[in-house]
C-alpha positions in Angstrom: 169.3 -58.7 114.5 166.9 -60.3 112.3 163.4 -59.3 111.6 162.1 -62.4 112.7 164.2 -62.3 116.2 162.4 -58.5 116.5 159.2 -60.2 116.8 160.0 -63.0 118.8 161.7 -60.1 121.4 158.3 -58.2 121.4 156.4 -61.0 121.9 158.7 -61.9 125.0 158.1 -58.2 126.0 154.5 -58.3 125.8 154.3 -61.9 127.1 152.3 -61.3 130.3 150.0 -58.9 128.7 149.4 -61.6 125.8 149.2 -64.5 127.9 147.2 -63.1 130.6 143.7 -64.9 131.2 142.3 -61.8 133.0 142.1 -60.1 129.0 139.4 -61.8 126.9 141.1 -63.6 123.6 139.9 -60.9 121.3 141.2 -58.5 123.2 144.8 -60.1 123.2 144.3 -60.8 119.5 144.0 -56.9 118.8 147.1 -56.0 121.1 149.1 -58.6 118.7 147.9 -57.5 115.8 148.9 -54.0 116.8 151.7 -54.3 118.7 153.6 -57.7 117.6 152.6 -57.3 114.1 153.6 -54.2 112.4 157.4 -54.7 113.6 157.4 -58.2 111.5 155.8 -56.5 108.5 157.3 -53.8 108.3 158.4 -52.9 105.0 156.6 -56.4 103.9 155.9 -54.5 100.3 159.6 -54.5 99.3 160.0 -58.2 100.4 160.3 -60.8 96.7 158.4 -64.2 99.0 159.4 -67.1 98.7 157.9 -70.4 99.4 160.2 -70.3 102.7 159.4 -67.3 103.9 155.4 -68.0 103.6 155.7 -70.9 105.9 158.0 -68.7 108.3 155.5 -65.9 108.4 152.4 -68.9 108.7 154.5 -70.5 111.5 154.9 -67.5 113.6 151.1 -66.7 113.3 150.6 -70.2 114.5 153.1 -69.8 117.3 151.6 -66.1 118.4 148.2 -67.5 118.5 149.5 -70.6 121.0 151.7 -68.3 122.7 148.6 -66.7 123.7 146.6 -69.5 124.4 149.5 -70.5 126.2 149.3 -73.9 124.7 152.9 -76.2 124.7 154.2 -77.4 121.9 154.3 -81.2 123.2 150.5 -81.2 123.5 149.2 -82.5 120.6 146.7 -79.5 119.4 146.3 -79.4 115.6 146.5 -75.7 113.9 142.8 -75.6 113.2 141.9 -76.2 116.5 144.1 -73.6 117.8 142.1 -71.1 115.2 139.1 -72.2 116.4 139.5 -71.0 119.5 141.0 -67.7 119.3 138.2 -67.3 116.6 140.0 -66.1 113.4 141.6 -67.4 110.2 145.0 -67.2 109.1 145.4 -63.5 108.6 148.9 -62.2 108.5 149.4 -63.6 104.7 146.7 -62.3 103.5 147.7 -59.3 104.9 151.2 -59.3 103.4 149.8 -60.0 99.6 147.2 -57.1 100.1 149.7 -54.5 101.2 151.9 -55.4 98.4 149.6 -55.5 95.5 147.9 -52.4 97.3 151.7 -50.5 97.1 151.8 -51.6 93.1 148.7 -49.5 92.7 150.2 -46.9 95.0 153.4 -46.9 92.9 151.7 -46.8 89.4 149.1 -44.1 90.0 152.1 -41.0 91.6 154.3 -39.5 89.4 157.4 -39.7 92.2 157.7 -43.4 91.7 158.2 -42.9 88.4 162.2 -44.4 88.6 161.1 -47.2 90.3 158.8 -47.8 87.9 161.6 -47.8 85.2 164.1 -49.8 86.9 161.1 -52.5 87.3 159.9 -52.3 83.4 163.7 -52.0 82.1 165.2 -54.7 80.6 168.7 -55.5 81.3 171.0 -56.5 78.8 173.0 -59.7 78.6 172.2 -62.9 78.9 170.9 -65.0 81.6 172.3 -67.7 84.0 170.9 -71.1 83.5 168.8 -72.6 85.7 165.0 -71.3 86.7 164.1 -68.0 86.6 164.3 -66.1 90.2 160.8 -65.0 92.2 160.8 -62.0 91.2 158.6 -58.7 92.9 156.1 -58.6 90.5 156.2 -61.9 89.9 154.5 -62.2 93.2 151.8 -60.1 92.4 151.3 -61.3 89.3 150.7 -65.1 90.6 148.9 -63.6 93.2 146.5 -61.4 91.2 146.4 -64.2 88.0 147.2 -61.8 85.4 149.4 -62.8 83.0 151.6 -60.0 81.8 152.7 -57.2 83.5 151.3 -54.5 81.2 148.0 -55.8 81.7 148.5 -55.3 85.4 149.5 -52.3 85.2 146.8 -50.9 83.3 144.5 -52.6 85.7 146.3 -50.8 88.3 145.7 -47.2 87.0 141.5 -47.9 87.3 141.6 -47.4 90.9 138.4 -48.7 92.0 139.0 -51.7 90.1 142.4 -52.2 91.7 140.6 -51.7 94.8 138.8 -54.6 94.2 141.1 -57.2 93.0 143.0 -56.3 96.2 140.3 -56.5 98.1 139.6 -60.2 96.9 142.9 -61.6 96.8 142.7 -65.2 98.5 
């Protein structure tokens, strides 16, 4: 079973709780976000992203959130109406990018990771296929955070209370 068929069985679990008009919408919004959430991210700061999954992850938020508002899919409600009112931005991305970069820091500042650091910094000998270069880890974090190499994130990454704050701002 698929990670994404997890979260689709725990919303169906949860459904009348979620759906319930009794509970005020903020008050369902936390029981997702605690509940529905952490099973689909879980271990999200291992996962390389692709375009693909992005949308997936963007779609399910979309489809939580009218889930809840119990809203069909033939009536014709746009996204940002459906934000508007449960009252929130889109908020599992962000999430997703914060506890990656968040990990990097994690992983560059203990001396246990120091093999996976390696195996991440090693170079491996040979020659490449042809075609495009594949999305790497840290080439994720490295889009997201706009540094260009990886040595100069990684010495970023050491300052801790600067690290803190480029994760903290990440868009």
């Amino acid at each position: 079973m698929s990670r994404l068929d997890l979260k689709i069985c725990n919303m169906h679990i949860m459904k009348k709780v979620l759906t319930s008009r009794r509970l005020n919408i903020a008050l369902r919004k936390r029981l997702l976000h605690c509940y529905v959430w952490p099973i689909l991210l879980y271990g999200c700061e291992s996962w390389t992203i692709k375009e693909d999954l992005r949308k997936l992850l963007e779609a399910f938020e979309m489809w939580a959130y009218r889930r809840m508002l119990k809203i069909s899919w033939t009536q014709k409600v746009t996204n940002e109406e459906v934000l508007r009112r449960v009252v929130c931005q889109r908020e599992l991305w962000k999430t997703v990018k914060k506890k990656k970069v968040a990990y990097l820091g994690h992983m560059l500042r203990h001396d246990r990771y120091r093999l996976l650091l390696l195996i991440m910094m090693g170079k491996i000998a040979g020659k490449r296929r042809i075609g495009r270069k594949w999305k790497s880890w840290l080439r994720n974090i490295r889009e997201w955070t706009g540094m260009a190499s990886a040595a100069q994130l990684f010495s970023l990454a050491r300052e801790k209370e600067n690290y803190r704050k480029l994760t903290a701002n990440l868009h």
